[in-house]
C-alpha positions in Angstrom: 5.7 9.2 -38.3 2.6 10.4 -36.0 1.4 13.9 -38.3 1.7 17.0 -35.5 -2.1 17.6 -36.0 -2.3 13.9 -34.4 0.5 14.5 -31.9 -0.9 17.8 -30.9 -4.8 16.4 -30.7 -3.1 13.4 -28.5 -1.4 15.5 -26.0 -4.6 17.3 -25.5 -6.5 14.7 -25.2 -4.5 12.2 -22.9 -1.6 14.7 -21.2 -2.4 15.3 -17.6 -5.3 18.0 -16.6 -4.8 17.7 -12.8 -1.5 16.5 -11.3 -1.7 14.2 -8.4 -1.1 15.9 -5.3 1.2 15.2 -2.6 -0.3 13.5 0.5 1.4 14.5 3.6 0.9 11.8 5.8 0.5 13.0 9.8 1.6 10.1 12.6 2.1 10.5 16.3 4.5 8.5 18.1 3.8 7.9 22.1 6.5 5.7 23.4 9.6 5.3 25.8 13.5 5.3 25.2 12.5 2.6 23.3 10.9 4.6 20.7 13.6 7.7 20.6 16.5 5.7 20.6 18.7 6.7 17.7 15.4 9.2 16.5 13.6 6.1 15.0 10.4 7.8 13.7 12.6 10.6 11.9 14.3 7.3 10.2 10.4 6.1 9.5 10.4 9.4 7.9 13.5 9.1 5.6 12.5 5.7 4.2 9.2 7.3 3.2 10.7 10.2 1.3 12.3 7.7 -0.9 8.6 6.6 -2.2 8.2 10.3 -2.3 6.2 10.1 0.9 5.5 12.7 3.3 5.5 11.8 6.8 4.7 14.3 9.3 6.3 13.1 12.2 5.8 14.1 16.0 6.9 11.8 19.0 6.2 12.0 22.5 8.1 9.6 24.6 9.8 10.1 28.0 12.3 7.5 29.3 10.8 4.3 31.3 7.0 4.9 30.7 3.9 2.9 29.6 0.6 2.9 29.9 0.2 2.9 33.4 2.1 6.8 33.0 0.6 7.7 29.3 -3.0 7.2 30.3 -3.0 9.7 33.1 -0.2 12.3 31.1 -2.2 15.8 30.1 0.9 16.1 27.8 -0.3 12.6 26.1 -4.1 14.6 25.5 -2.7 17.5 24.4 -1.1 15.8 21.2 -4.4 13.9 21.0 -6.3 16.7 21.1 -3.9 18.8 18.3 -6.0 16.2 15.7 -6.4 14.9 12.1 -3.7 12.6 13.0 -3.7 9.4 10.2 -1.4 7.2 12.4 -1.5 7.1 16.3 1.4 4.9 17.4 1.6 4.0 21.0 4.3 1.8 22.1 3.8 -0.3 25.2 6.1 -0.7 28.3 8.1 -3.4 28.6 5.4 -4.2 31.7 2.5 -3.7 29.4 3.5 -6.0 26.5 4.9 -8.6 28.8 2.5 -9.3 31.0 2.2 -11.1 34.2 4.6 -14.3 32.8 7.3 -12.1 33.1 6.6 -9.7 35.8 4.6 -7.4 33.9 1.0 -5.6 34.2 -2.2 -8.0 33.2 -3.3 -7.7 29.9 -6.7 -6.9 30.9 -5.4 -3.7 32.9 -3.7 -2.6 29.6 -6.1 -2.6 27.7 -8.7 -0.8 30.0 -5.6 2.0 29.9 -5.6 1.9 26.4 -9.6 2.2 25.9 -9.4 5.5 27.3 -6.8 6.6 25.5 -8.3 5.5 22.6 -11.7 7.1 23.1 -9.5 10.5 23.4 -7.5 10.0 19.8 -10.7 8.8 18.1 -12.6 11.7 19.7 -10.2 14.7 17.4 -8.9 11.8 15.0 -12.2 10.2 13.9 -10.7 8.1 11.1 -7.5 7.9 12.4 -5.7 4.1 12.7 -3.8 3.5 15.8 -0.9 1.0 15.7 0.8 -0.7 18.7 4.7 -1.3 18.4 5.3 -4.5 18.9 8.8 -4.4 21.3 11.8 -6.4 21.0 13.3 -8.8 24.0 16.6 -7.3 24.6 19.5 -10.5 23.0 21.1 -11.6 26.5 23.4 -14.3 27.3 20.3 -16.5 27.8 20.0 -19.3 25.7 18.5 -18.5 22.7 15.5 -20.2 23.2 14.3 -18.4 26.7 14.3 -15.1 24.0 12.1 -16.9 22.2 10.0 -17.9 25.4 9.5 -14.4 26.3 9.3 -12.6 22.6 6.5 -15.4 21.7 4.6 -13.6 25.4 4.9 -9.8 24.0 3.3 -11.3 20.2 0.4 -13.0 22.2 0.1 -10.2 24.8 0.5 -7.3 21.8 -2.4 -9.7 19.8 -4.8 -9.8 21.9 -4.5 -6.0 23.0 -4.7 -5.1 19.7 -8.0 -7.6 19.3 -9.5 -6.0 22.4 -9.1 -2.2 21.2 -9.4 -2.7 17.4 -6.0 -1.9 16.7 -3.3 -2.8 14.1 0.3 -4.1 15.0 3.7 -3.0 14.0 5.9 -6.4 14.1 9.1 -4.6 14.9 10.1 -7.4 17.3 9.3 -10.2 15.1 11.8 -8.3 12.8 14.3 -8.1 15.7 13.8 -11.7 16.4 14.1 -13.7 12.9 17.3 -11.4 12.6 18.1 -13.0 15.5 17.8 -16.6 13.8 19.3 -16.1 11.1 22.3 -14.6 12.2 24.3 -13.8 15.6 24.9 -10.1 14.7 24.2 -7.8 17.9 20.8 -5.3 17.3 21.8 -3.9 20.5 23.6 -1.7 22.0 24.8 -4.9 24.3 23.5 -8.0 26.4 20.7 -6.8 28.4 20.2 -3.6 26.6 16.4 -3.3 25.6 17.8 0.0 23.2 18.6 -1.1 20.0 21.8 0.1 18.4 21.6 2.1 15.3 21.9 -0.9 13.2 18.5 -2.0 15.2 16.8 0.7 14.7 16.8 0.8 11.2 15.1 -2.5 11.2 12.2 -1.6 13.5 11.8 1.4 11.3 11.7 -0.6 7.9 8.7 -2.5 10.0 6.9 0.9 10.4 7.6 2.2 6.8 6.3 -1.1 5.4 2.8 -0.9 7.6 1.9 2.7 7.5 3.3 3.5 3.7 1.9 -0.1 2.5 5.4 -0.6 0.6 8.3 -3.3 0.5 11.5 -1.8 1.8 13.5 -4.0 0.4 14.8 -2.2 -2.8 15.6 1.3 -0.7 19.0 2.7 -0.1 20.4 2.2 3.4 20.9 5.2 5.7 24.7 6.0 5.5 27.1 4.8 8.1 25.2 1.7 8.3 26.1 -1.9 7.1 24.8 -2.0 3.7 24.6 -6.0 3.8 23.1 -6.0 7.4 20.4 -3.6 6.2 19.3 -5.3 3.1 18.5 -8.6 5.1 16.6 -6.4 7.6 14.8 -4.5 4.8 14.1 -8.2 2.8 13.0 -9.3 6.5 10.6 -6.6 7.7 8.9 -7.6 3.9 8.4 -11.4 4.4 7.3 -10.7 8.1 4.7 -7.2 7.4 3.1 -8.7 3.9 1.0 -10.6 5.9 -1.2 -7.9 6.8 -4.2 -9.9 8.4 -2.1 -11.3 11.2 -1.1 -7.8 12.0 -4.8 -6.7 12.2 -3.9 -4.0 9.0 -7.4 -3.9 7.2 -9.0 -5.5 9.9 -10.7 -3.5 12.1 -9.8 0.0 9.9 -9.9 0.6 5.5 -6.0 -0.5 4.2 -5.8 0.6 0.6 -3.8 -1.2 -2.0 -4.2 -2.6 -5.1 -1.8 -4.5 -7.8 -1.0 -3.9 -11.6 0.5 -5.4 -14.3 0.4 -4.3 -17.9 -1.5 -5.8 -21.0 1.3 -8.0 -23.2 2.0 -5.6 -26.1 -0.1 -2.5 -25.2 0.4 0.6 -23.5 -3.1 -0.8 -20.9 -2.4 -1.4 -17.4 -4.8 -3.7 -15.9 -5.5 -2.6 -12.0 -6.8 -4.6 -9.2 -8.0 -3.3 -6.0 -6.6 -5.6 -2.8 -7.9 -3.5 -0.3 -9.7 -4.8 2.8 -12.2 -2.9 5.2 -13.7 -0.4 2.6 -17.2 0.1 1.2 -16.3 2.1 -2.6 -13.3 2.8 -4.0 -11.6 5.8 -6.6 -8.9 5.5 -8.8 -6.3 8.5 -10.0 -4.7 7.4 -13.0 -1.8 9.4 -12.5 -2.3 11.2 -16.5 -5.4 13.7 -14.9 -8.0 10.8 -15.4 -10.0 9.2 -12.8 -12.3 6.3 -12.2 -13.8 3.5 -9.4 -15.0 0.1 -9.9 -12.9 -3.3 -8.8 -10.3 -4.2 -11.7 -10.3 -1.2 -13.9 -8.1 -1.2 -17.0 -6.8 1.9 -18.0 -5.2 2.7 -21.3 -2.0 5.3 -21.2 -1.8 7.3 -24.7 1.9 7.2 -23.6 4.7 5.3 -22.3 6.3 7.0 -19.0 6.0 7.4 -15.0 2.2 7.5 -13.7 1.6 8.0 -9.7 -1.7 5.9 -9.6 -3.2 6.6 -6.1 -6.1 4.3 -5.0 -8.5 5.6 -2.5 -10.6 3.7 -0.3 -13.6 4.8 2.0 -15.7 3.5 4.6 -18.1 5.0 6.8 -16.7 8.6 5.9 -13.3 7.7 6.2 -10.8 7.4 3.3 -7.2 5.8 3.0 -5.2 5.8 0.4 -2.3 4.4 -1.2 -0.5 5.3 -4.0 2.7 3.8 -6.5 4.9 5.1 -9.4 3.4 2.7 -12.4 5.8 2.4 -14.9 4.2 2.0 -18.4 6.6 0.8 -21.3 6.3 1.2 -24.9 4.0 -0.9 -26.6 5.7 -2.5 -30.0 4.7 -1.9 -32.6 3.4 1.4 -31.6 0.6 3.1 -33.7 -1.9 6.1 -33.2 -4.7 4.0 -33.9 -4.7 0.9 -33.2 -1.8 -2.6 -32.8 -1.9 -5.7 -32.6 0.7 -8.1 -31.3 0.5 -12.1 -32.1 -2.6 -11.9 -34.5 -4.4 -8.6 -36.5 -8.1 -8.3 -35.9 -10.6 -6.6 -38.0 -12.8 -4.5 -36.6 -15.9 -2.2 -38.3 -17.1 0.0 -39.0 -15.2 3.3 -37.1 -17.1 5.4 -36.1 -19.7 3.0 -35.4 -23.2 4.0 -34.0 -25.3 0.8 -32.3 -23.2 -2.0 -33.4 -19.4 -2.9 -33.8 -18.1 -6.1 -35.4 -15.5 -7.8 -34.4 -13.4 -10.4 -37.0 -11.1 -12.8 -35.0 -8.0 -14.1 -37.3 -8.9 -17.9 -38.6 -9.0 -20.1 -36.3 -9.6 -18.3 -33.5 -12.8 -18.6 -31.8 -12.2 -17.2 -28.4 -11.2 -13.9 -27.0 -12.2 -11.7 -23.9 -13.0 -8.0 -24.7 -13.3 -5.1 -23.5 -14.2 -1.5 -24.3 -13.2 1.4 -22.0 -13.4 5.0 -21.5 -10.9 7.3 -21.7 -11.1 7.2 -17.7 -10.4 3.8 -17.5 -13.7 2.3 -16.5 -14.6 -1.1 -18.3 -18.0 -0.4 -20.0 -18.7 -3.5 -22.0 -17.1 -6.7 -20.9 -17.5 -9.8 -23.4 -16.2 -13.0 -24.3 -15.9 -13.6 -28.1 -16.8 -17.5 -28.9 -16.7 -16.9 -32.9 -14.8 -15.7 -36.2 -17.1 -13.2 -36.7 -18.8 -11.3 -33.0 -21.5 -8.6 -33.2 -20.8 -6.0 -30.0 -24.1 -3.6 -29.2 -23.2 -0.2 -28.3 -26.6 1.3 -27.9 -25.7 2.0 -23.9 -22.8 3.7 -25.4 -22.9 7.6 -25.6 -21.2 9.3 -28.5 -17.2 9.6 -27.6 -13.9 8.3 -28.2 -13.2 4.9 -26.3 -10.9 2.0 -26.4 -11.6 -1.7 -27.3 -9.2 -4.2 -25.9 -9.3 -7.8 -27.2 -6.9 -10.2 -25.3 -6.6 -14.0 -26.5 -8.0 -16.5 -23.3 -4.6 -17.2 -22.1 -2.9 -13.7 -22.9 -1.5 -15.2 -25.8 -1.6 -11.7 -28.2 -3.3 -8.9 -28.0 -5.2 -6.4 -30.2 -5.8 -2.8 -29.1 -7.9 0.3 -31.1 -9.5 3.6 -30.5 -13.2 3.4 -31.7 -15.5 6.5 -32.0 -19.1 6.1 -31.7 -21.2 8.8 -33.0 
């Protein structure tokens, strides 16, 4: 049983200090009907809030416009000019996505339309990152291949728009269209129709969750009134088609945070990894009031629970972030000091002062270790290739930190808190 002295010292030393605020997250949508059908962005909205998510939604979007109307629309300036946006969506006409192979605007005029739109948002929205929805073909009584025909125009017309103005891509109609192939249910409101039914639009909305919240839909609970089967392909769909970020331009031309976790076999350490793309430095909130930077941090929890680890990546004054609920679990056996699981190690003296060794169990001869601070950040990184290892900590301050030793292939693990005076 942990002593109260102990339990009160650890809860002042590893309980949070500062909680992790709430981001509200502020995105403009400029579309069409195609866009406010069934109040799409307010279901983009919904699906955040259960990742605890804020999405501050405002749409513009008058019925049968594009480009060609948007670029010369005060109204269109006036919410560019309201600023600090995060997300700019702009949804192209039917004539600007498809093109002149199906009687549409050239691609080239569509994007000299949206190169002055752009220099507007960028102007009040310096680091904001502006997506292009990617529009559905309307299911007709076509054969199902001249849907194909004309979807597969919109994805190269959307691409190379998007490649031209340095934007990213919502894939709502490729999420439309492998619905579409896998089974015959209608995502419209009927042959012809280019509005999607309700049923549709929470597909093309899973799409825009998934891209600007940088999350997998596909464990969410489907709005109500809606076919709970139908909406778990759709949300397992708009995951297979959005996870692959660098064909929709997401990180390419703009920071995309993210990172992945897992925890240390038989500890209460959670070993981070930054997956971001387009950023120069990088800070980590470890959810428990700590903080730290650096590529693959590993960050021991003094106790098992919920942590919201945000990530935060900057480039060229920008930031983006991305945060997760990390869920640690109980190492066994638990212990104030120090565990081990698979094999005991010995390790002395504590406190130290310039040297620490480090006693593998017999017949062991190889180990990775690591000794952190209580933020996280790795501060000596070695391999052990004895029985016996000799660790300097001469670049060590006095303090309290942790040493991790993990067998090669994650076979056991030992954990201990070391003070060096």
């Amino acid at each position: 049983m942990i002593p109260q002295s102990v339990y009160v010292f650890l809860l002042l030393l590893f309980f949070p200090f500062l909680k992790l605020q709430a981001r509200t997250v502020k995105v403009l949508f400029i579309g069409n009907s195609i866009t406010y059908f069934n109040d799409m962005p307010q279901t983009v909205r919904s699906i955040a809030l259960q990742w605890q998510d804020t999405l501050n939604v405002t749409m513009y979007a008058p019925g049968g416009t594009g480009f060609a109307n948007h670029v010369s629309d005060p109204n269109v300036y006036s919410h560019f000019r309201t600023g600090n946006w995060d997300y700019v969506v702009l949804q192209p006409g039917t004539g600007d996505s498809g093109g002149p192979a199906v009687g549409g605007t050239p691609v080239a005029t569509t994007v000299s339309r949206g190169r002055i739109m752009r220099d507007s948002i960028y102007r009040y929205s310096p680091c904001v990152k502006v997506l292009l929805y990617e529009i559905a073909q309307a299911r007709s009584s076509a054969p199902f291949s001249s849907l194909e025909a004309v979807q597969n125009v919109i994805l190269a017309n959307v691409t190379s728009i998007a490649d031209s103005l340095g934007f990213g891509i919502v894939p709502a109609g490729e999420v439309i269209r492998n619905a579409y192939r896998n089974d015959t249910t209608v995502l419209y409101s009927g042959l012809n129709d280019i509005h999607p039914n309700p049923v549709g639009s929470y597909g093309i909305a899973c799409a825009f969750a998934s891209v600007i919240c940088h999350k997998s839909v596909k464990d969410l609970i489907p709005n109500s009134g809606l076919d709970p089967l139908l909406c778990k392909r759709l949300q397992r769909n708009a995951d297979s088609i959005c996870a692959d970020a660098a064909r929709w331009r997401l990180g390419v031309y703009t920071p995309r945070a993210h990172f992945s976790f897992n925890q240390v076999a038989g500890s209460m350490s959670v070993q981070f990894k930054n997956t971001a793309t387009g950023m120069d430095s990088v800070k980590w909130n470890f959810g428990d009031g700590t903080s730290g930077n650096g590529n693959t941090p590993l960050k021991p929890y003094a106790n098992a629970g919920s942590y919201k680890v945000r990530i935060s990546t900057f480039k060229g004054g920008c930031v983006d972030n991305y945060d997760t609920t990390v869920l640690v679990k109980a190492a066994a056996p638990t212990g104030v000091n120090s565990f081990s699981v698979g094999y005991n190690v010995t390790i002395y003296p504590n406190p130290a002062s310039n040297k620490l060794f480090v006693v593998l169990p017999p017949g062991i001869q190889d180990a990775l270790c690591r000794i952190v601070d209580l933020k996280g950040a790795v501060l000596i990184e070695e391999k052990l290739l004895q029985t016996k290892n000799e660790l300097s900590l001469e670049a060590l301050p006095p303090g309290i930190y942790f040493i991790a030793i993990t067998g090669m292939r994650g076979e056991w693990h030992h954990q201990s808190k070391i003070i060096v005076e």
